[in-house]
C-alpha positions in Angstrom: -46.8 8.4 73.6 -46.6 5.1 72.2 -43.4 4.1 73.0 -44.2 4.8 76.8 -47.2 2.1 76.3 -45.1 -0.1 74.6 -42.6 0.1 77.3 -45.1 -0.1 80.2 -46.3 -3.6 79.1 -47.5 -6.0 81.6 -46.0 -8.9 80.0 -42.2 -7.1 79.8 -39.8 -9.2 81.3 -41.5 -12.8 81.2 -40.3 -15.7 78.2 -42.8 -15.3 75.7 -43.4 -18.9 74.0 -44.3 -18.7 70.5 -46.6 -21.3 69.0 -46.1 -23.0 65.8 -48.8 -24.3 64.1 -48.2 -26.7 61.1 -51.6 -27.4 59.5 -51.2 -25.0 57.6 -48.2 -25.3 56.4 -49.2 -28.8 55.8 -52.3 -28.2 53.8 -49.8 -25.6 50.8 -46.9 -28.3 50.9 -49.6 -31.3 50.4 -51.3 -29.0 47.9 -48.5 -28.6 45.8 -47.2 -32.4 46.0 -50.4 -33.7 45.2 -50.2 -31.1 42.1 -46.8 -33.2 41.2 -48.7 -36.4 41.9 -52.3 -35.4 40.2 -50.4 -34.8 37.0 -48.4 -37.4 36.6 -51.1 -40.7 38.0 -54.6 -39.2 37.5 -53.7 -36.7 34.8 -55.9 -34.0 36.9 -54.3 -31.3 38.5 -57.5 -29.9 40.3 -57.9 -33.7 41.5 -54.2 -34.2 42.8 -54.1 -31.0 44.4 -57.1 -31.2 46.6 -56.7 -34.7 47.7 -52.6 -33.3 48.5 -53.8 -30.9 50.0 -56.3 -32.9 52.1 -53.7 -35.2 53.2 -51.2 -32.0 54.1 -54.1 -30.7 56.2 -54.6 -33.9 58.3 -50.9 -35.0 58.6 -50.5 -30.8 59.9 -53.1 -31.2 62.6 -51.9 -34.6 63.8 -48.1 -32.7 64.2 -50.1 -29.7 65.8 -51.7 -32.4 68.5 -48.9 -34.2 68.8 -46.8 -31.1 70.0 -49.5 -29.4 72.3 -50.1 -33.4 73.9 -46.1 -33.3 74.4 -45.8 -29.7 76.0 -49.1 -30.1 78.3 -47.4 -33.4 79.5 -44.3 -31.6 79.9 -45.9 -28.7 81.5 -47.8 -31.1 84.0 -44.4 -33.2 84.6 -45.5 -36.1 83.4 -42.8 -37.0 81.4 
């Protein structure tokens, strides 16, 4: 039965985009550089991983805006 549903699907047939988003990915990588960087300048790993991972989180949601500005233009025709 559930293959039949699965098979049925409204969306079969059309391109599927799938969306990346990066502030997340941003927020563990900055986490575990400002780890690096907490230990070796401030001596504090709590304090180097939250302002690392503070920074990850920003520079992840400026690359997330900064791809969805570029594919709305793109979908518009705006290029």
């Amino acid at each position: 039965m559930r293959k039949q549903e699965m098979e049925s699907s409204p969306n079969k047939g059309r391109s599927s985009r799938k969306t990346v988003y990066y502030a997340g990915s941003g927020l563990a990588i900055g986490a575990a550089i400002g780890m690096i960087f907490g230990l070796m300048l401030f001596e504090n790993l709590a304090l180097g991983s939250a302002i690392g991972a503070a920074v990850g989180l920003v520079m992840g949601a400026a690359i997330d805006a900064q791809g969805r500005r570029e594919t709305d233009s793109d979908d518009r025709g705006d290029a």
